[in-house]
C-alpha positions as CSV (number, residue, x, y, z in Angstrom):
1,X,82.5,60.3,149.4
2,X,81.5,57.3,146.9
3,X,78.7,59.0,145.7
4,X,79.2,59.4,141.7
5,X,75.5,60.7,140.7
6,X,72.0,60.1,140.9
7,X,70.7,59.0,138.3
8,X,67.5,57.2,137.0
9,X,65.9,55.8,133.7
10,X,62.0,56.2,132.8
11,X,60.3,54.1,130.1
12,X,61.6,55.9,126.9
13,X,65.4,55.9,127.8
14,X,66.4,59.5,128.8
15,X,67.6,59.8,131.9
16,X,65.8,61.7,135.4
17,X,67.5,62.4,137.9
18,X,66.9,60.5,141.9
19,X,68.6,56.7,142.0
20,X,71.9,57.3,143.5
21,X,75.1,55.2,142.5
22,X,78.0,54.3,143.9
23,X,81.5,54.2,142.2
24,X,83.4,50.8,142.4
25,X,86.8,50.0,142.5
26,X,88.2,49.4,139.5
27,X,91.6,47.7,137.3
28,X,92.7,48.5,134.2
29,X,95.3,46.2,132.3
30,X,97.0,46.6,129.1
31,X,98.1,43.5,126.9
32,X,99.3,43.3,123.0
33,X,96.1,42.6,121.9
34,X,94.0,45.3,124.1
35,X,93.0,46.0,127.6
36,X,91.3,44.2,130.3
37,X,88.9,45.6,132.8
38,X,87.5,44.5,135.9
39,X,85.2,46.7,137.8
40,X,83.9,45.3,141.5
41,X,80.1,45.1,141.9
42,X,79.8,42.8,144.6
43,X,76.0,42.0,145.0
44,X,75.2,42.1,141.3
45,X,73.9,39.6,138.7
46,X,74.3,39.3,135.3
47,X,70.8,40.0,134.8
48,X,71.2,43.5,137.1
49,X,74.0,44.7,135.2
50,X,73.8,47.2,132.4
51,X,76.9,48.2,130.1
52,X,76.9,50.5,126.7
53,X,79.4,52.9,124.9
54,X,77.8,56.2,123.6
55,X,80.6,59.1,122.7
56,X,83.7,57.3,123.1
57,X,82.2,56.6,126.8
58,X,81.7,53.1,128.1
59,X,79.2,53.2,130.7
60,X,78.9,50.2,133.4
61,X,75.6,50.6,135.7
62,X,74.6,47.3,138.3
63,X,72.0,47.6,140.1
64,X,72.1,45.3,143.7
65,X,69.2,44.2,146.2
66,X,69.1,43.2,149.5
67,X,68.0,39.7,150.0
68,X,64.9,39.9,152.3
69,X,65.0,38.1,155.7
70,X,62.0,36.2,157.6
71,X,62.1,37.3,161.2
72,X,63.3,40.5,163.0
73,X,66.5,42.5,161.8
74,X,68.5,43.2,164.2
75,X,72.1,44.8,162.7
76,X,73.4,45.3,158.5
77,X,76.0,46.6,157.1
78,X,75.5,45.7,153.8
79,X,73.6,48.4,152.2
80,X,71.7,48.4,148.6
81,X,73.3,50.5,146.7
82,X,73.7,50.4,143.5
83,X,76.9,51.3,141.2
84,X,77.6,52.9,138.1
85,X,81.1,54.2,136.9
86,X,82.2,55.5,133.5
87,X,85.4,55.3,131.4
88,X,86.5,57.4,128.6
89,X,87.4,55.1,125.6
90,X,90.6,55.3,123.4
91,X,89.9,55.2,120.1
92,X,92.5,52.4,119.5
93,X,89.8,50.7,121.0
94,X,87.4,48.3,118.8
95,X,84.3,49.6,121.1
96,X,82.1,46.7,118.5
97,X,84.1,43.9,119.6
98,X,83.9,44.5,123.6
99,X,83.2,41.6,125.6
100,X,81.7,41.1,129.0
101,X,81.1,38.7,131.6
102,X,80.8,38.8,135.5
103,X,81.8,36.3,138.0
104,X,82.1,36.6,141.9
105,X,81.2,40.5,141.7
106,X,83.7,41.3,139.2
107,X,83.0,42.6,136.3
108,X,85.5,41.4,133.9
109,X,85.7,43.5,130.0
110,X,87.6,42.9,127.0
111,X,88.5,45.9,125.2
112,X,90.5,44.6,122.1
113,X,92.5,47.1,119.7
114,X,91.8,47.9,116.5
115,X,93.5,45.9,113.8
116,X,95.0,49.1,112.5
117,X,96.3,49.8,115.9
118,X,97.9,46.3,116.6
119,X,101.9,46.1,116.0
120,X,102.1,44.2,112.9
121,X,105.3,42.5,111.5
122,X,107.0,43.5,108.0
123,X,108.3,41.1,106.0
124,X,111.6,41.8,104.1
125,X,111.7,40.6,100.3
């Protein structure tokens, strides 16, 4: 089952429980310099797509509509749900200098390490 939880926001933040999400598929890559993620949400645009980190816990939620149609609907497969998937984060990880942007349904996330973390090269006197 893809169902991850249900899950709703009201006005002041906290969180109620009846929106259900879906978990998408999901790539995690590894470079010198940090990690790259790229989380499909097919259906959602920038301006549907909420990400935050709270606890060492980055938190990706999009949200997707159906477009409507004019006339009678016979057959869809596409349905309107809406994702949301959750990643624990290392704390090599500089979580102030992640960077987002989506493209085609994929989510695409810089997750650069911390200078401290980075190989660095000593220099011999």
């Amino acid at each position: 089952m893809n169902t991850l939880v249900r899950e709703n926001r009201s006005s002041n933040g906290e969180r109620q429980a009846t929106e259900q999400f879906i978990a998408p598929a999901a790539a995690v890559l590894e470079n010198a310099d940090g990690y790259t993620l790229e989380v499909e949400m097919p259906g959602v645009s920038k301006e549907n797509l909420e990400m935050w980190v709270e606890n060492n816990e980055l938190t990706i939620l999009g949200r997707r509509a159906i477009p409507s149609v004019e006339g009678t609907l016979i057959h869809r497969e596409s349905r309107p749900e809406n994702f949301r998937r959750s990643f624990e984060i290392d704390p090599s990880i500089d979580a102030a200098k992640i960077s987002a942007k989506i493209e085609q349904g994929v989510v695409t996330l810089i997750l650069p390490k911390a200078e401290q973390v980075k190989p660095r090269k000593i220099a011999v006197a």
